[in-house]
Biopython code that builds the backbone (N, CA, C, O; Angstrom):
import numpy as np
from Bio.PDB.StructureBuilder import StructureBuilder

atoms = [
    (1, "UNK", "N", (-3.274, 14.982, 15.170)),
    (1, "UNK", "CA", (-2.650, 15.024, 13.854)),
    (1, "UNK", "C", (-2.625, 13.620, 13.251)),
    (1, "UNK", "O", (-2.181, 12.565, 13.703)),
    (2, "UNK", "N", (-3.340, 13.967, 11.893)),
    (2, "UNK", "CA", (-2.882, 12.080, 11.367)),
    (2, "UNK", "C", (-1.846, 12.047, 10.880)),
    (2, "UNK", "O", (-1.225, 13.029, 10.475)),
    (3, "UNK", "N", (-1.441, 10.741, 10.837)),
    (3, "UNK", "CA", (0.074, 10.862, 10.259)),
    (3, "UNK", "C", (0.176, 8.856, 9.372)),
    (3, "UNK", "O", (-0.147, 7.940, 10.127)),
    (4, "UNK", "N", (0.409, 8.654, 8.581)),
    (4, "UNK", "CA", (1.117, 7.634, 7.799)),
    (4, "UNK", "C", (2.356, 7.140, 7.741)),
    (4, "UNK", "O", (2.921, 7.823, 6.886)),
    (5, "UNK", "N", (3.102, 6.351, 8.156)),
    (5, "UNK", "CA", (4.477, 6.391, 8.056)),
    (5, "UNK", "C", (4.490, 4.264, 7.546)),
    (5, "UNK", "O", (4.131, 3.175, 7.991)),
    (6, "UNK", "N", (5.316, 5.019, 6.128)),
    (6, "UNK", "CA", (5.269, 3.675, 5.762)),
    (6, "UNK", "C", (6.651, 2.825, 5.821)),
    (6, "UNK", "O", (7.601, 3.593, 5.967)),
    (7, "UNK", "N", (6.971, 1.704, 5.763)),
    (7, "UNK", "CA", (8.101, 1.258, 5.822)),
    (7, "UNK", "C", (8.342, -0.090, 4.998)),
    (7, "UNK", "O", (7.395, -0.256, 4.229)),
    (8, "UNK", "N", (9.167, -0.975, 4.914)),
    (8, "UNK", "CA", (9.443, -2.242, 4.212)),
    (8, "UNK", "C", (9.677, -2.138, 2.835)),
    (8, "UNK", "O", (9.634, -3.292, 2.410)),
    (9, "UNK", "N", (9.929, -1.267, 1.802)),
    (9, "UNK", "CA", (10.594, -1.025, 0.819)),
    (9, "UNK", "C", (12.077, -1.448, 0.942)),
    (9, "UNK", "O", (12.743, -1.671, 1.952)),
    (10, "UNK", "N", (12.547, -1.515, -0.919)),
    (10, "UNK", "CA", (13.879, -2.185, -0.609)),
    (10, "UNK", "C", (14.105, -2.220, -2.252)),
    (10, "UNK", "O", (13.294, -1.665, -2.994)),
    (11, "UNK", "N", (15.263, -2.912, -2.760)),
    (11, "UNK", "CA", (15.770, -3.521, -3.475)),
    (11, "UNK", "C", (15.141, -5.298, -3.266)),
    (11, "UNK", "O", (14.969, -5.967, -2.247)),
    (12, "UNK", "N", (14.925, -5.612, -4.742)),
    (12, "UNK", "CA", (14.281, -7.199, -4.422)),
    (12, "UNK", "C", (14.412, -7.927, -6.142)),
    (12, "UNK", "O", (13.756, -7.506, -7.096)),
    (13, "UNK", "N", (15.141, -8.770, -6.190)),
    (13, "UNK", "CA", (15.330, -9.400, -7.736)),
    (13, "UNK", "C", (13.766, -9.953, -7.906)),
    (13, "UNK", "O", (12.888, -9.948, -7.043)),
    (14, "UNK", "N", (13.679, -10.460, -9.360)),
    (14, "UNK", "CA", (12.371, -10.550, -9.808)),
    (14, "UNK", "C", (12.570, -12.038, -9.510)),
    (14, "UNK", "O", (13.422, -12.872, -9.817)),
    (15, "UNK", "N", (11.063, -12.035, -8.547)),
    (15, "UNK", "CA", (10.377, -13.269, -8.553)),
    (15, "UNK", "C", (10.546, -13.029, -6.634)),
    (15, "UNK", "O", (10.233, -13.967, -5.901)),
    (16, "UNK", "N", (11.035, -11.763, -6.069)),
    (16, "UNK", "CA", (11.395, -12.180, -4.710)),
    (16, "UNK", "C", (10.123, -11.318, -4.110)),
    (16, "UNK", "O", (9.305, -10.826, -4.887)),
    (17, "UNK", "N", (10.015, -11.175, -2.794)),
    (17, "UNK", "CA", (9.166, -10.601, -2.204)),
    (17, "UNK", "C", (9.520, -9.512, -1.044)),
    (17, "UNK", "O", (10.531, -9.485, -0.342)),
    (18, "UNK", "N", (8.479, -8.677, -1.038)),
    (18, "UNK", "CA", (8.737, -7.899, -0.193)),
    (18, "UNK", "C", (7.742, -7.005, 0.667)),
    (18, "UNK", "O", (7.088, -6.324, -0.123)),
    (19, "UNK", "N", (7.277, -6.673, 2.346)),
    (19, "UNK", "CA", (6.100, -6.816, 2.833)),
    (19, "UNK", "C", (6.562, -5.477, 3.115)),
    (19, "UNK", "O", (7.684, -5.154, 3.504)),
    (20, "UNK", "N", (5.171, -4.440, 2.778)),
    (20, "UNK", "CA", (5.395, -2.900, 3.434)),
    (20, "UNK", "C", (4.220, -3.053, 4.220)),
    (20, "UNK", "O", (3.262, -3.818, 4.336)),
    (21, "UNK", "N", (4.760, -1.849, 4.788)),
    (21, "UNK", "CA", (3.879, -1.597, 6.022)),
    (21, "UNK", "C", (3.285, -0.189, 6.390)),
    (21, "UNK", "O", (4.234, 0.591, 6.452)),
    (22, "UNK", "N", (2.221, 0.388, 6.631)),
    (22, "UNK", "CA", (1.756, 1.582, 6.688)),
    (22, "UNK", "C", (1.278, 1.853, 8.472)),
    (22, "UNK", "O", (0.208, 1.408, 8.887)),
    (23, "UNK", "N", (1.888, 2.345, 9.047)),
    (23, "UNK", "CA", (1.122, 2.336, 10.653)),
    (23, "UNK", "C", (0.324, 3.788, 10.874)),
    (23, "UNK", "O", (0.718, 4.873, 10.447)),
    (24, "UNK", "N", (-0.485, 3.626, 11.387)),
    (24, "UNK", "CA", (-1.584, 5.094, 11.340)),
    (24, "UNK", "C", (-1.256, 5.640, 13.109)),
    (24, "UNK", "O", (-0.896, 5.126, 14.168)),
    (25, "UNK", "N", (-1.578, 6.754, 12.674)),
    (25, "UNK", "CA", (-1.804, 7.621, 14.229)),
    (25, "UNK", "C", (-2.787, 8.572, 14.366)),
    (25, "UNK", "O", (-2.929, 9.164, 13.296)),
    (26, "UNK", "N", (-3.416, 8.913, 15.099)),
    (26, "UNK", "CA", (-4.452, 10.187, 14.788)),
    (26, "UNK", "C", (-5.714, 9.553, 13.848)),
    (26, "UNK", "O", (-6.530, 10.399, 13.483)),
    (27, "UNK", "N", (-5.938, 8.299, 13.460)),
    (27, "UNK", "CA", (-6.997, 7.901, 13.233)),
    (27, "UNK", "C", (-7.117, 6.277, 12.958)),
    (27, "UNK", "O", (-6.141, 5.565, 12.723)),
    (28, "UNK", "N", (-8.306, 5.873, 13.019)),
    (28, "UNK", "CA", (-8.245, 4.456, 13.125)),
    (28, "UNK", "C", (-8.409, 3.998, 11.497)),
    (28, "UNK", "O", (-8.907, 4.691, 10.610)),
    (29, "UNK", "N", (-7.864, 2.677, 11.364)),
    (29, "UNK", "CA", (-7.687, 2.831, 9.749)),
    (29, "UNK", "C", (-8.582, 1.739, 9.923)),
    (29, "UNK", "O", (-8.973, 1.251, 8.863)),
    (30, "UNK", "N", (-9.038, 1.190, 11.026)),
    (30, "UNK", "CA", (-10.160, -0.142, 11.386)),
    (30, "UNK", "C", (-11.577, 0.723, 10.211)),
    (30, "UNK", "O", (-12.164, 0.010, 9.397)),
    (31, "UNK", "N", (-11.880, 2.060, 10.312)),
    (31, "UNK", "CA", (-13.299, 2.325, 9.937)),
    (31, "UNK", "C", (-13.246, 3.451, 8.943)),
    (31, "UNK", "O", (-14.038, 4.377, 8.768)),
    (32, "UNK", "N", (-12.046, 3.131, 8.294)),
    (32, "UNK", "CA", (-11.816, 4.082, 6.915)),
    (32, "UNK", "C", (-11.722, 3.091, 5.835)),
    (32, "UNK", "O", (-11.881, 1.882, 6.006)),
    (33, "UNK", "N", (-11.373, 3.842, 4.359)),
    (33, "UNK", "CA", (-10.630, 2.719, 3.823)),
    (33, "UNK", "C", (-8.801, 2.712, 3.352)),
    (33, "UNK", "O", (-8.298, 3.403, 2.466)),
    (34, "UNK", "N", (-8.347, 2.079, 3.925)),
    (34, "UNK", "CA", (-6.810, 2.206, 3.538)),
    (34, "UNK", "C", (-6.047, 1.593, 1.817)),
    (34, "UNK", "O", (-5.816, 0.448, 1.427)),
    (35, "UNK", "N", (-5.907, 2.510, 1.358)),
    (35, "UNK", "CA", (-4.960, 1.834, 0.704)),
    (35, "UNK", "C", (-3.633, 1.790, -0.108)),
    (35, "UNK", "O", (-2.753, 2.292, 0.591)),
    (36, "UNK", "N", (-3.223, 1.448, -1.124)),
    (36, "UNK", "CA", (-1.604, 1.456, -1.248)),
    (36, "UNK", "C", (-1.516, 2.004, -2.902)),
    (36, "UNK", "O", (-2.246, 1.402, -3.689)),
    (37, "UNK", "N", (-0.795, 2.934, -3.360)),
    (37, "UNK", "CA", (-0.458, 3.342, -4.197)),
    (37, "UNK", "C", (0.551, 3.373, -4.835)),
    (37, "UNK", "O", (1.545, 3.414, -4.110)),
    (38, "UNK", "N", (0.795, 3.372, -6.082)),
    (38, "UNK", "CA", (2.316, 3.626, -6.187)),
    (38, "UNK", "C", (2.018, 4.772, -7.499)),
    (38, "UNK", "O", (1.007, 5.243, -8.019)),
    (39, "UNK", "N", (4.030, 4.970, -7.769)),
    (39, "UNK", "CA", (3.752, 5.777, -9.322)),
    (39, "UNK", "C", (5.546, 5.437, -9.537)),
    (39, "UNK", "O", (6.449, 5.558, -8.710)),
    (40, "UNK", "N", (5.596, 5.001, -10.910)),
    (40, "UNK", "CA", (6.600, 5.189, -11.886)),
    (40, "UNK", "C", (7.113, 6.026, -12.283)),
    (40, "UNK", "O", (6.311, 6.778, -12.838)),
    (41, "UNK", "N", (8.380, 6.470, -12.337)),
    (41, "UNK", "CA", (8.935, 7.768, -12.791)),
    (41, "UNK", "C", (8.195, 7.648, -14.186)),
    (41, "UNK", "O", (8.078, 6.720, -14.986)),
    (42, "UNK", "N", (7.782, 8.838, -14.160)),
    (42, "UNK", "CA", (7.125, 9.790, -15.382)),
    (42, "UNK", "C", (5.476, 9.295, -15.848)),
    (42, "UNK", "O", (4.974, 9.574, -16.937)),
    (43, "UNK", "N", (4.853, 8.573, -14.847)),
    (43, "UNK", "CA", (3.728, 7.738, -14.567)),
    (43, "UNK", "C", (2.651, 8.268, -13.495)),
    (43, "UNK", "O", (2.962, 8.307, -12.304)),
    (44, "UNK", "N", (1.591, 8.607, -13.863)),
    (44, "UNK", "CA", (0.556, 9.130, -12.721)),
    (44, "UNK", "C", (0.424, 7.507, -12.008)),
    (44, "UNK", "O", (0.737, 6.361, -12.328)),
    (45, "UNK", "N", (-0.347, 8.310, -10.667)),
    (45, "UNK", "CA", (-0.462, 7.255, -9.568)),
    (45, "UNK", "C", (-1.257, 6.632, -9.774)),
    (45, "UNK", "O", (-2.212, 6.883, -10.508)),
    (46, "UNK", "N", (-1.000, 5.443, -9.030)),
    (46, "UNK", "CA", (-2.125, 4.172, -9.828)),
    (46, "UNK", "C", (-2.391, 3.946, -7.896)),
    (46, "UNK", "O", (-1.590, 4.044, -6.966)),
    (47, "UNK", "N", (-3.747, 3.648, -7.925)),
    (47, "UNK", "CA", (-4.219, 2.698, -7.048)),
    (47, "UNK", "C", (-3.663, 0.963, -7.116)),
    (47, "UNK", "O", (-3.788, 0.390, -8.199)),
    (48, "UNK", "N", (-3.147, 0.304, -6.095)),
    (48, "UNK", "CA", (-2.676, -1.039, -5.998)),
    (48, "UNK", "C", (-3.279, -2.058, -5.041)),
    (48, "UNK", "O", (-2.851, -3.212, -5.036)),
    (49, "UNK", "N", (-4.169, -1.702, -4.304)),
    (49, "UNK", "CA", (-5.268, -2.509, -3.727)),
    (49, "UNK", "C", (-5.254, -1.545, -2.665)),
    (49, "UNK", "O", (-4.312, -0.823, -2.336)),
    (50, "UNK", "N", (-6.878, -1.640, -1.957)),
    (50, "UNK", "CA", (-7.201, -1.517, -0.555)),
    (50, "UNK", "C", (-8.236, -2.243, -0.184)),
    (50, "UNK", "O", (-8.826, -3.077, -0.871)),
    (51, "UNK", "N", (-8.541, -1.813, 1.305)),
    (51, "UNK", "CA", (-9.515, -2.901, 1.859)),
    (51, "UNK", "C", (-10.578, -1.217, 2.589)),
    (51, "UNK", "O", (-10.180, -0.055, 2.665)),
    (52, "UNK", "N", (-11.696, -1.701, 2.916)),
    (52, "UNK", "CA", (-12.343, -0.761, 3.256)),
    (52, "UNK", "C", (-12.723, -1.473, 4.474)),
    (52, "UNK", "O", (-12.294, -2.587, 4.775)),
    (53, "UNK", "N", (-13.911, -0.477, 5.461)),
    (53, "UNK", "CA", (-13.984, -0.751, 6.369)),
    (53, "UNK", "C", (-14.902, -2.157, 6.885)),
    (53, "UNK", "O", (-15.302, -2.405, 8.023)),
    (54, "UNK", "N", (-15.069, -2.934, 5.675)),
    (54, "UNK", "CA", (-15.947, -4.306, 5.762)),
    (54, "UNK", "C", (-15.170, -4.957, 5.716)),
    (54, "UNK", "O", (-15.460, -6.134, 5.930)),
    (55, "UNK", "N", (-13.722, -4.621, 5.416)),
    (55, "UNK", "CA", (-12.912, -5.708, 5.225)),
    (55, "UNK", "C", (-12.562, -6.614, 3.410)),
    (55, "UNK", "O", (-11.898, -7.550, 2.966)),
    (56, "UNK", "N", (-13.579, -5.494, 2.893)),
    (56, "UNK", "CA", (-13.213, -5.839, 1.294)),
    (56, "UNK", "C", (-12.858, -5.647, 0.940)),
    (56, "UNK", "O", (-12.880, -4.418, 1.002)),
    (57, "UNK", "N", (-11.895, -6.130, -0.049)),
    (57, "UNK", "CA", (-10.634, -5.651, -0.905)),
    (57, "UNK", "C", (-10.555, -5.553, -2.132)),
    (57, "UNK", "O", (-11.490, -6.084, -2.731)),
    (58, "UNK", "N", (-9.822, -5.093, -2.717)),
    (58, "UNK", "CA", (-9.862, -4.692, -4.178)),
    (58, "UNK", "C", (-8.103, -4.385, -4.893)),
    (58, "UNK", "O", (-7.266, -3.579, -4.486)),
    (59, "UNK", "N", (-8.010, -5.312, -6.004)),
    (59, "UNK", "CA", (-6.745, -4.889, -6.360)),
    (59, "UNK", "C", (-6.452, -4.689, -7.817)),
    (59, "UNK", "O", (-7.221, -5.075, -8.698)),
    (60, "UNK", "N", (-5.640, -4.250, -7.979)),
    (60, "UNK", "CA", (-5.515, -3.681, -9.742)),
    (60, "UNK", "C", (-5.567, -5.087, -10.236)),
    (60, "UNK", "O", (-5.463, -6.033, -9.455)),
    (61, "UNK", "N", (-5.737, -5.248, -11.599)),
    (61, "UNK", "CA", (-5.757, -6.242, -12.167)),
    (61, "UNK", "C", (-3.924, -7.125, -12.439)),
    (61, "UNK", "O", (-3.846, -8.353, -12.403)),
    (62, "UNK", "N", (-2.903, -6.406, -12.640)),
    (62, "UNK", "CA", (-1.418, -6.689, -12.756)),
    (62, "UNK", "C", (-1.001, -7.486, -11.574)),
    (62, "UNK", "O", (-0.199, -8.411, -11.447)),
    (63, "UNK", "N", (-1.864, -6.786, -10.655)),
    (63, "UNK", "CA", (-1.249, -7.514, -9.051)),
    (63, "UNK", "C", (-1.973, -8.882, -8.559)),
    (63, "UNK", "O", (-1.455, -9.781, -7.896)),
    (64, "UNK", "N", (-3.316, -8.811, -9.055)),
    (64, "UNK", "CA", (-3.933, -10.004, -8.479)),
    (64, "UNK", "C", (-3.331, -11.665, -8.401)),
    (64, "UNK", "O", (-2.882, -12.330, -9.335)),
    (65, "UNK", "N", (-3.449, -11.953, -7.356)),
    (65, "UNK", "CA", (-2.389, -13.482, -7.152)),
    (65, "UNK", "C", (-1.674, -13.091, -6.970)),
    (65, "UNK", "O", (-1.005, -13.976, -6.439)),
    (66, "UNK", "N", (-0.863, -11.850, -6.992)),
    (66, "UNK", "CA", (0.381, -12.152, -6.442)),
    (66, "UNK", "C", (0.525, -11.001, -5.124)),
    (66, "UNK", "O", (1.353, -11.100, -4.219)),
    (67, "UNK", "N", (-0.414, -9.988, -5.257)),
    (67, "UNK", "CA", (-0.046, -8.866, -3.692)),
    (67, "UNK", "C", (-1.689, -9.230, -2.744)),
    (67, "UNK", "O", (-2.822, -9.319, -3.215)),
    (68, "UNK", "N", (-1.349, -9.335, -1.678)),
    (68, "UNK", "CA", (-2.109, -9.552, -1.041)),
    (68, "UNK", "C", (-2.398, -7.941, 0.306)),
    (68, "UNK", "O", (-1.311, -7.417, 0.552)),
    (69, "UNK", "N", (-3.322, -7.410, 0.886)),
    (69, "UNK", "CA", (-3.345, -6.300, 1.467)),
    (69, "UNK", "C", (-4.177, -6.833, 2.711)),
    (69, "UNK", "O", (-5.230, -7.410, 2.438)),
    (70, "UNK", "N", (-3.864, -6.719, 3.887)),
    (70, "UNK", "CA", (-4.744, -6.961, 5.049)),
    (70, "UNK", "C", (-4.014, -5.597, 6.164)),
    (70, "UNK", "O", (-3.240, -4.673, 5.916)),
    (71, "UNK", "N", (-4.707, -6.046, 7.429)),
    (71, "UNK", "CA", (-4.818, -5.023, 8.220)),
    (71, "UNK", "C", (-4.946, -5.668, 9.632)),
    (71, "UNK", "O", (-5.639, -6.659, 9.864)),
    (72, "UNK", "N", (-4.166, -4.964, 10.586)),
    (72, "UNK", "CA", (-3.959, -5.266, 11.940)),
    (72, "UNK", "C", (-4.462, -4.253, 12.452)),
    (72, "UNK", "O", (-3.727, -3.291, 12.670)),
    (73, "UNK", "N", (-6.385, -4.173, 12.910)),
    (73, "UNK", "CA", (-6.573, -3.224, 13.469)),
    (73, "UNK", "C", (-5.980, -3.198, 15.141)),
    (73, "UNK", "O", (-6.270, -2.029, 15.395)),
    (74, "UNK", "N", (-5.554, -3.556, 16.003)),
    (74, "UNK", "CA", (-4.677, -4.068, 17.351)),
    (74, "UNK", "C", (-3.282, -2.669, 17.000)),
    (74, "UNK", "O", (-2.941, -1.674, 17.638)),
    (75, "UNK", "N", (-2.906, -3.156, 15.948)),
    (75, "UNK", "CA", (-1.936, -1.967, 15.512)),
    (75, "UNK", "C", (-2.083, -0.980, 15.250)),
    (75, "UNK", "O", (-1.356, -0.042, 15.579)),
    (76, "UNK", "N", (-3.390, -0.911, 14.365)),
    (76, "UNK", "CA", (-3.714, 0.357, 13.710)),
    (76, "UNK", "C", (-2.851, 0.151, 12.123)),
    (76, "UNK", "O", (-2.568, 1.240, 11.624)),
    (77, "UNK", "N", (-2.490, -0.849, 11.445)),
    (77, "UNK", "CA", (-1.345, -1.116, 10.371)),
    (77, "UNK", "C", (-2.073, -1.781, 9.233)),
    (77, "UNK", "O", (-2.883, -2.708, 9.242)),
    (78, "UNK", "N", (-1.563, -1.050, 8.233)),
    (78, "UNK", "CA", (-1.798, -2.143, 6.949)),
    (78, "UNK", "C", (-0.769, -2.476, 6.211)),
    (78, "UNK", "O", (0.269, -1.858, 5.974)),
    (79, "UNK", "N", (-1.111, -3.422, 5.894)),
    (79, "UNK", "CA", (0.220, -4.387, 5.119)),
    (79, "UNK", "C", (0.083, -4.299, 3.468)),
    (79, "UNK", "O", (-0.801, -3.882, 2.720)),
    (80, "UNK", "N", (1.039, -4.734, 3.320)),
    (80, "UNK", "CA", (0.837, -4.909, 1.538)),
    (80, "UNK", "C", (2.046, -6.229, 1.187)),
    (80, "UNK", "O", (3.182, -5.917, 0.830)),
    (81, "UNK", "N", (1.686, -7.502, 1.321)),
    (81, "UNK", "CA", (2.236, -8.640, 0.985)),
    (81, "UNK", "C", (2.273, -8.443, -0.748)),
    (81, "UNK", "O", (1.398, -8.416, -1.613)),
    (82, "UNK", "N", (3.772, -8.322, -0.753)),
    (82, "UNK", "CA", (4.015, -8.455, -2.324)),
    (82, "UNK", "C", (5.057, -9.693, -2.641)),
    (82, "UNK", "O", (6.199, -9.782, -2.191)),
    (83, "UNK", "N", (4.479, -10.520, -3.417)),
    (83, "UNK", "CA", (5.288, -11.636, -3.834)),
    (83, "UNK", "C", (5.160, -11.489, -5.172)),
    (83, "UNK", "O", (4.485, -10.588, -5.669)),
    (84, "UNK", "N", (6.056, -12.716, -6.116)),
    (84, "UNK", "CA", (6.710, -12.899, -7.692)),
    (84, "UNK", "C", (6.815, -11.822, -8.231)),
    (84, "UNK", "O", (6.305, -11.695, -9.344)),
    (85, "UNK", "N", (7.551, -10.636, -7.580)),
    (85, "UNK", "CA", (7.611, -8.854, -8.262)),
    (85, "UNK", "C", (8.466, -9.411, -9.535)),
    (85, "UNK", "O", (9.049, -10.373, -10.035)),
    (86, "UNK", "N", (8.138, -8.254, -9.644)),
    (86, "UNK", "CA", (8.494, -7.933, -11.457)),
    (86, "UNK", "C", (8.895, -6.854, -11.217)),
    (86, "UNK", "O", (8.477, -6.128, -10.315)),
    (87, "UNK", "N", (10.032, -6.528, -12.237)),
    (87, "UNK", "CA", (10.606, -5.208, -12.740)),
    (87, "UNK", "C", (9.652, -4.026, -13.229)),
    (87, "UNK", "O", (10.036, -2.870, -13.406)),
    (88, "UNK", "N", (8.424, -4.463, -13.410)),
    (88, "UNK", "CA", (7.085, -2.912, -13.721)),
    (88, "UNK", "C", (6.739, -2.517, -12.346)),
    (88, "UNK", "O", (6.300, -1.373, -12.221)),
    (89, "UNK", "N", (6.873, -3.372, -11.100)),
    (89, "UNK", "CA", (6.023, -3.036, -10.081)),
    (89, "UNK", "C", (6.972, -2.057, -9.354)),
    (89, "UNK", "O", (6.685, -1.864, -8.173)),
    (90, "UNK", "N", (8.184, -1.321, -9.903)),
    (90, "UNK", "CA", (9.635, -0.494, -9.234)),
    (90, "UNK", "C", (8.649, 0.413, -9.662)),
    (90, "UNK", "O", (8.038, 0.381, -10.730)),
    (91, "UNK", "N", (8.525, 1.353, -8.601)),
    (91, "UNK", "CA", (7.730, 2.590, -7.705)),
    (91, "UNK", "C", (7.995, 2.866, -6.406)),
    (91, "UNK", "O", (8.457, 2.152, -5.516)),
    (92, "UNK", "N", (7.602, 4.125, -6.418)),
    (92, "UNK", "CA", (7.262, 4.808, -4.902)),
    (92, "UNK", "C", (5.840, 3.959, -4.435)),
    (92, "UNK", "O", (5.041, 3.808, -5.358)),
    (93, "UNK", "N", (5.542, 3.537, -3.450)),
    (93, "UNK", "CA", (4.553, 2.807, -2.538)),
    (93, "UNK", "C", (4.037, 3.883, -1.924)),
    (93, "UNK", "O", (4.969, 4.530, -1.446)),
    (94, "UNK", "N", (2.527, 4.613, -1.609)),
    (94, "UNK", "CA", (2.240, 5.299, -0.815)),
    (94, "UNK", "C", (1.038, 4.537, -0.635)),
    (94, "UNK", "O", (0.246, 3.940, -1.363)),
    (95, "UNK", "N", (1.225, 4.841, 0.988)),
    (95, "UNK", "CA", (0.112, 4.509, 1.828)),
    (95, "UNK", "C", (-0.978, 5.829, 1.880)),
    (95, "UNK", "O", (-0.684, 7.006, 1.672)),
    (96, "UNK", "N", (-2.435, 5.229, 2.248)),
    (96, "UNK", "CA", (-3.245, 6.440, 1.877)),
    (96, "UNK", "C", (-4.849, 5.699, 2.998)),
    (96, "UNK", "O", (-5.256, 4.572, 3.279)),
    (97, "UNK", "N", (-5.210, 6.886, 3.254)),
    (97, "UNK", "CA", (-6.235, 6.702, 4.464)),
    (97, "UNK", "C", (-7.365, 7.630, 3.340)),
    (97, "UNK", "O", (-7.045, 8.639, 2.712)),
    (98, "UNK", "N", (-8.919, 6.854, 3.323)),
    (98, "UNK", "CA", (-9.742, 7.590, 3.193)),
    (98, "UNK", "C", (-11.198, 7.615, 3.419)),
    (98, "UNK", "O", (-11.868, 7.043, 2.559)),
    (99, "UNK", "N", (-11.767, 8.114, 4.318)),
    (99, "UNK", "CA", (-12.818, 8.649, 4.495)),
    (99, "UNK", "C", (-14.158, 7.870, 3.839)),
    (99, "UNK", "O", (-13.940, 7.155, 2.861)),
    (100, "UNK", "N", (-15.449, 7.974, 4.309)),
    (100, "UNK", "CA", (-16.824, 7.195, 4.048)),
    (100, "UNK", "C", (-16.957, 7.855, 2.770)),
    (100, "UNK", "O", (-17.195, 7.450, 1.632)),
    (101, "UNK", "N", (-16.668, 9.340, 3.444)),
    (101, "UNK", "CA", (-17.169, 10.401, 2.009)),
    (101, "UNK", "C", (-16.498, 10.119, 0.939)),
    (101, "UNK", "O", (-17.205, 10.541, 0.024)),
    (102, "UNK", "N", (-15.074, 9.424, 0.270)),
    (102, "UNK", "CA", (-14.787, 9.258, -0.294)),
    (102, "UNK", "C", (-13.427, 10.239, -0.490)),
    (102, "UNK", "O", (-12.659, 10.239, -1.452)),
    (103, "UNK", "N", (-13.372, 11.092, 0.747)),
    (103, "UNK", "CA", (-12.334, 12.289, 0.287)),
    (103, "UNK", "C", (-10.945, 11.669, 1.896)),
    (103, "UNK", "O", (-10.991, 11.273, 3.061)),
    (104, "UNK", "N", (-10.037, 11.957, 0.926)),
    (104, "UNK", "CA", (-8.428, 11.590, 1.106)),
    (104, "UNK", "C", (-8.394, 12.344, 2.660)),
    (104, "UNK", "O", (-8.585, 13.548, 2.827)),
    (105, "UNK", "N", (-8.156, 11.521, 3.567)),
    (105, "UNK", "CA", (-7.813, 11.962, 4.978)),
    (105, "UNK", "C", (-6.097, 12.226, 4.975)),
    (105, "UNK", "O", (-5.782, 13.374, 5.288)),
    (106, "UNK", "N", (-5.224, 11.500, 4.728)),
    (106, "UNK", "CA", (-3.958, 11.546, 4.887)),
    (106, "UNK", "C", (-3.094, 10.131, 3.804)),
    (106, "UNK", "O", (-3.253, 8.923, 3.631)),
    (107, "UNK", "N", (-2.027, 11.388, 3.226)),
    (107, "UNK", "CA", (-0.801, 10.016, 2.940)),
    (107, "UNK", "C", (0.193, 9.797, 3.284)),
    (107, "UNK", "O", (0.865, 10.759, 3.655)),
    (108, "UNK", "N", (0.803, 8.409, 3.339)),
    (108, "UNK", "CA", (2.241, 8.921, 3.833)),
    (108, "UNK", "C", (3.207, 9.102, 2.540)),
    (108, "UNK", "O", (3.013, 9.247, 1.333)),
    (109, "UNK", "N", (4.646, 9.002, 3.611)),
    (109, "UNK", "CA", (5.732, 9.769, 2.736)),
    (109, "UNK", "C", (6.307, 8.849, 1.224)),
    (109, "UNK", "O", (6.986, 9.210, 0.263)),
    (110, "UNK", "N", (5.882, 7.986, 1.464)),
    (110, "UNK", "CA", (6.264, 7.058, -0.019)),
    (110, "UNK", "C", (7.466, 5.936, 0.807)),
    (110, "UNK", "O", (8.132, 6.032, 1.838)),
    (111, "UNK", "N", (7.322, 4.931, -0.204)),
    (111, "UNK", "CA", (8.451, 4.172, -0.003)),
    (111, "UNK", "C", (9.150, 3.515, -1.091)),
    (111, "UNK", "O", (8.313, 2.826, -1.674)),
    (112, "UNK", "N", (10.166, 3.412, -1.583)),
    (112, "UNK", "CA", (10.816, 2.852, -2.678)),
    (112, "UNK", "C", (10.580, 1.190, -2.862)),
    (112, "UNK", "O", (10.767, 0.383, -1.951)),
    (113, "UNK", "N", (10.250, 0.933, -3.867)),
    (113, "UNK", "CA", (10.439, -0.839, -4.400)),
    (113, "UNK", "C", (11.315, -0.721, -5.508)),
    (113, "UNK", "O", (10.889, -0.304, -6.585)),
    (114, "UNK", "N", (12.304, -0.994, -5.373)),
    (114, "UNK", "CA", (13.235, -1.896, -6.926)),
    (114, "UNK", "C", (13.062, -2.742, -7.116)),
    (114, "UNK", "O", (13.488, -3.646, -6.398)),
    (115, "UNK", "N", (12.306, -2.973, -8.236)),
    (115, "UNK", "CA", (12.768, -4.856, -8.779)),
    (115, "UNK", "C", (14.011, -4.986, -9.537)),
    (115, "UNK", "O", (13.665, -5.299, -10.676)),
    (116, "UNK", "N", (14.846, -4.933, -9.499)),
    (116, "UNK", "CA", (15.627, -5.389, -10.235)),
    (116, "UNK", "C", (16.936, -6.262, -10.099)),
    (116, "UNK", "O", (17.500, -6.237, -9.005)),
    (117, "UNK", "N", (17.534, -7.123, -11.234)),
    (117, "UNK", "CA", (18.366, -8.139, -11.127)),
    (117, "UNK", "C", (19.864, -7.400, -11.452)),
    (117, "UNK", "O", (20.898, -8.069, -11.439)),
]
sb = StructureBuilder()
sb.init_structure("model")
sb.init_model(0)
sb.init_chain("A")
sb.init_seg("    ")
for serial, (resi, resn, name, xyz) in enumerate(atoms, 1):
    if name == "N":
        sb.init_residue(resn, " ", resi, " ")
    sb.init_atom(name, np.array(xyz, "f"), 0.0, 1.0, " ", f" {name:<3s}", serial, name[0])
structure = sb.get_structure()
């Protein structure tokens, strides 16, 4: 069974930081591509960077310089280093595993970010 379970969400004033974490089971996230999502109340889901299985990454344009995404294949974990948040980046965080083919293996359960002061 695959499974996603993400964690490190929180409450965080603007300009602070905060590191989530996605740990995999039931598949290796070393030779997929992983990555991190969020959505805004009343907002479809936006892609927020991932890395694929070369190790290349890709991030929305809002986040660049400031979220960084790597991966502990030893763990099986991907990270999502978020620094200088802002009050737009308050969303659910979902972690997300997917496939060569391009089709969605597993997500996890979401995780909350507040920015706010």
């Amino acid at each position: 069974q695959v499974q996603l379970v993400e964690s490190g969400g929180g409450l965080v004033q603007p300009g602070g930081s905060l590191k989530l974490s996605c740990a995999a089971s039931g598949i290796s996230l070393r030779f997929n591509t992983a990555g991190w999502y969020r959505q805004a109340p009343g907002k479809e889901r936006e892609l927020v960077a991932s890395i694929n299985s070369g190790g290349f990454t890709y991030y929305r344009g809002s986040v660049k310089g400031r979220f960084m995404i790597s991966r502990d294949s030893a763990k099986n974990t991907v990270y999502l280093q978020m620094n200088n948040l802002e009050p737009e980046d308050t969303a659910v965080y979902y972690c997300n595993c997917r496939g060569s083919s391009g089709s969605d293996i597993a997500w996890g359960q979401g995780t909350q970010v507040t920015v706010s002061s």
